[in-house]
MIKE-398580 format. One line per field, with one value per residue (C-alpha): residue in one letter; z, x, y. Coordinates in nm, 2 decimals, m for minus. Layout:
BEGIN
residu a,...
w Z,...
u X,...
v Y,...
! end
This chain:
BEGIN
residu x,x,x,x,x,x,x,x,x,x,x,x,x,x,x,x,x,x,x,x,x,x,x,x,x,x,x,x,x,x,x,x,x,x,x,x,x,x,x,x,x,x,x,x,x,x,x,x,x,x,x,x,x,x,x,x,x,x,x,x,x,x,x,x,x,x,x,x,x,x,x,x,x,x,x,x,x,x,x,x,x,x,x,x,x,x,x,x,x,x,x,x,x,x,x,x,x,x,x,x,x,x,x,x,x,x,x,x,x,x,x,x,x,x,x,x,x,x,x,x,x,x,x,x,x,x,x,x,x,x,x,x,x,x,x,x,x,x
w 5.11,4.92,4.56,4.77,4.85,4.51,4.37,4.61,4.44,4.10,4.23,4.41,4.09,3.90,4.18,4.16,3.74,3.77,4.00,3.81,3.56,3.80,3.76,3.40,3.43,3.43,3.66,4.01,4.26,4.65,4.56,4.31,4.54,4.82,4.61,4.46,4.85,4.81,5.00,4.71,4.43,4.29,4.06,4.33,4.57,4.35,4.19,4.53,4.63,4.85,4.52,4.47,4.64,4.52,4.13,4.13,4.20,4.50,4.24,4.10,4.43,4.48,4.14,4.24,4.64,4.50,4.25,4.52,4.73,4.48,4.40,4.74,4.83,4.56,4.61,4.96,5.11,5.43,5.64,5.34,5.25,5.65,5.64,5.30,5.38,5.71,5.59,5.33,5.57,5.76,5.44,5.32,5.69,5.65,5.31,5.41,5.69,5.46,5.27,5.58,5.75,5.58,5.18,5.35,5.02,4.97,4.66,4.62,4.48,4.78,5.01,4.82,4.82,5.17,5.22,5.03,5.18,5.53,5.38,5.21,5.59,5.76,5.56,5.50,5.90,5.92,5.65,5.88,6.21,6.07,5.81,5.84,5.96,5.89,6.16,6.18,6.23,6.48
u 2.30,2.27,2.18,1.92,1.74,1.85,1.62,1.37,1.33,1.29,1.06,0.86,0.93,0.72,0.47,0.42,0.38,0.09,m0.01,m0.04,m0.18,m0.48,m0.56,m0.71,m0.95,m1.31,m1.42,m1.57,m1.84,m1.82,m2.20,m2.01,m1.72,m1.97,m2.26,m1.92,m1.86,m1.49,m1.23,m1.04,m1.04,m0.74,m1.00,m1.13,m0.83,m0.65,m0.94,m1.06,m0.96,m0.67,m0.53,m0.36,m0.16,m0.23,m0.30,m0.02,m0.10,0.06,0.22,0.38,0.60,0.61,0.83,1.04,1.13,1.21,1.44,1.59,1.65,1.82,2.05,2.11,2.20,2.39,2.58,2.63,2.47,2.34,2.25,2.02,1.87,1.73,1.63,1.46,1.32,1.19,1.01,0.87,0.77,0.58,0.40,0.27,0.16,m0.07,m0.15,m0.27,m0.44,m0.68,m0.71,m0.82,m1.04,m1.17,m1.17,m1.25,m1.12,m0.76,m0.53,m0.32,m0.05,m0.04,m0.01,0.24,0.42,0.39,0.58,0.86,0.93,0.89,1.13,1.40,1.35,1.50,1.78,1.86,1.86,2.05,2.31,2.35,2.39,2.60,2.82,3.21,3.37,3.77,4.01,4.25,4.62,4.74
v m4.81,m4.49,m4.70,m4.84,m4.51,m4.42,m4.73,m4.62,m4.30,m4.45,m4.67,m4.37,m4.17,m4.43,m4.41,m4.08,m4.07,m4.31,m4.12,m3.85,m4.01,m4.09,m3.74,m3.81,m4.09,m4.03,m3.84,m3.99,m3.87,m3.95,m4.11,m4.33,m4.44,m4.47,m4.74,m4.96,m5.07,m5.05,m4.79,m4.80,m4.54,m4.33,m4.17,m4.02,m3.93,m3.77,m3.60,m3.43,m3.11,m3.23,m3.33,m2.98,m2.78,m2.42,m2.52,m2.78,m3.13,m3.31,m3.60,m3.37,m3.21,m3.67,m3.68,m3.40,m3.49,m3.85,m3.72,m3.50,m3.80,m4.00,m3.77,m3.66,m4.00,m4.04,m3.76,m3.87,m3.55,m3.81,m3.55,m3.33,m3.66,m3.73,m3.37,m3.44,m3.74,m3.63,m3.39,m3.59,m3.88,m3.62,m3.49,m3.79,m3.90,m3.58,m3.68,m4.09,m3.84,m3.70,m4.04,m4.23,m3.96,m3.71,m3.83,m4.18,m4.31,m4.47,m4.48,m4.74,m4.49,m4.32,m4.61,m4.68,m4.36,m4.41,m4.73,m4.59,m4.29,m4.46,m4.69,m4.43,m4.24,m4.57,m4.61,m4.28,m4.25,m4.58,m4.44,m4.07,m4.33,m4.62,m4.46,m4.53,m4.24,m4.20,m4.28,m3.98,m4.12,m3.84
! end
């Protein structure tokens, strides 16, 4: 289970560079996103003001939690990595938040982000409930 979650954070690691990346492309106004008829626009999302949290932008805290969780499930630290995801689940429910309601844009990065942490909280739950604990001979 825990190379699973660990594979999860790679993927959300990539996720999070492109991500990132987003950040650079020519620049979008709500007028622009608005007149193209689609909900769909990283440009935009991760251009907006929600993009940053004080000066340092929200992909970049992404690349460092999933690195945290694969090496926290790697190193078998079940209990850190539900408190880790948790929190992170919880984080990028507020972030899809802003997407849906108030940017009224979505970004296909952080959808995506979205699914995987939903999907590393599962398993890393699963992990914490189902592990095989030792039987002590007494």
């Amino acid at each position: 289970m825990r190379y699973v979650i660990a594979v999860f954070g790679i993927a959300g690691i990539v996720v999070s560079s492109l991500a990132l990346a987003a950040r650079d492309a020519v620049p979008v106004q709500q007028i622009e996103v608005l007149l193209s008829g689609s909900n769909w626009n990283c440009a935009y999302v991760n251009q907006s003001p929600y993009a940053d949290v004080h000066g340092i932008p929200v992909a970049v805290f992404g690349i460092a939690v999933y690195i945290l969780l694969a090496v926290l499930a790697l190193l078998r630290r079940r209990v850190l990595t539900v408190y880790a995801a948790g929190i992170a689940l919880a984080y990028g429910l507020y972030i899809t938040n802003i997407e849906g309601h108030i940017l009224r844009v979505w970004c296909a990065y952080g959808v995506s982000s979205l699914i995987l942490i939903v999907l590393i909280s599962f398993l890393a739950f699963g992990d914490l409930i189902f592990a095989s604990t030792p039987i002590s001979s007494r």
